[in-house]
C-alpha positions in Angstrom: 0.0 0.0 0.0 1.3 3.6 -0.9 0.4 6.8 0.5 -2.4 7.4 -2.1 -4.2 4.1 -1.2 -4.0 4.5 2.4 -5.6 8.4 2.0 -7.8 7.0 -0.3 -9.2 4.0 2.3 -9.5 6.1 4.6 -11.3 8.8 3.1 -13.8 5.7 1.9 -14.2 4.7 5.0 -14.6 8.5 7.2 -17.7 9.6 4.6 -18.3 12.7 6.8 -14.0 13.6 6.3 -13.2 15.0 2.2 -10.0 13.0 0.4 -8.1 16.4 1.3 -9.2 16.6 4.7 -8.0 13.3 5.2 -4.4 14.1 3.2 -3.6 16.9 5.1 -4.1 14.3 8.4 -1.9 11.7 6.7 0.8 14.1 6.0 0.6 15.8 9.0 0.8 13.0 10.9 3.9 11.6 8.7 5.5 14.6 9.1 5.3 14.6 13.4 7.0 11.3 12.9 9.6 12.3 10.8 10.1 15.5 13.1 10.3 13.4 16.1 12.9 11.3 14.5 14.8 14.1 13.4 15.5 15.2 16.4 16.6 12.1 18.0 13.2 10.6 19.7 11.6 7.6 19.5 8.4 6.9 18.2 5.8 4.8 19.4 2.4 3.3 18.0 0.8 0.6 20.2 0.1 -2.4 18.6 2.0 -1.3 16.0 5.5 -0.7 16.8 8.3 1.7 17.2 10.5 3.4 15.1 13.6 5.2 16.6 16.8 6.2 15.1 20.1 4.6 15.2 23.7 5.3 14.6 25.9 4.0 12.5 30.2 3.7 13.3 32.1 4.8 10.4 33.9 2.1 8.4 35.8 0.5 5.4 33.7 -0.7 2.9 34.4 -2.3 -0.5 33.5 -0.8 -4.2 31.7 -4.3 -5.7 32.8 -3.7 -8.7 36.4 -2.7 -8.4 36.7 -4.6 -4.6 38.2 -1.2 -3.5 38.5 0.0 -0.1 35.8 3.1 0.3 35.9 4.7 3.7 32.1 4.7 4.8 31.3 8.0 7.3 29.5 7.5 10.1 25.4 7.8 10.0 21.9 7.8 11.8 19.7 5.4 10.0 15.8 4.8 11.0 15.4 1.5 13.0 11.4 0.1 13.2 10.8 -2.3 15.6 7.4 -4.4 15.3 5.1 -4.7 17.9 3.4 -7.7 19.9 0.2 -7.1 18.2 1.2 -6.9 14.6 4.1 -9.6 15.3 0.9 -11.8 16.3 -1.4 -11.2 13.6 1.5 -12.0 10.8 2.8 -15.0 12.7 -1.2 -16.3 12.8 -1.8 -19.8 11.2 
């Protein structure tokens, strides 16, 4: 599912909300998320799971082409974590 399909569900399924109603929610609420993250905190959705950011140690990596040494900076990367709940329901028989 992409963000179109997601804004578009749930605007089928909130008849009293309009599609751009319900984008500006979407985004908005993408966009706390992203802030949050920015700034170093962690994010959690119950049920869902939790996204936080993690940090990378610089390194020597290799070209895979030319097997040459390439020094790798160091980098925050975004971790998510599942949670119980949605764990569950994709583990499910």
């Amino acid at each position: 599912m992409i963000r179109s399909e997601l804004i578009q569900k749930i605007a089928d399924e909130n008849s009293h909300l309009t599609q751009r109603h319900v984008e500006r929610i979407v985004n908005t609420v993408f966009e706390e998320i992203i802030e949050a993250l920015a700034k170093g905190d962690r994010v959690e959705l119950r049920g869902f799971g939790a996204f936080s950011v993690k940090s990378r140690d610089a390194r020597v990596g290799r070209n895979p082409r030319t097997g040459e040494a390439v020094s790798v900076e160091d980098k925050k990367v975004p971790f998510f974590k599942t949670g119980k709940l949605l764990r569950d329901r994709l583990n499910s028989k």
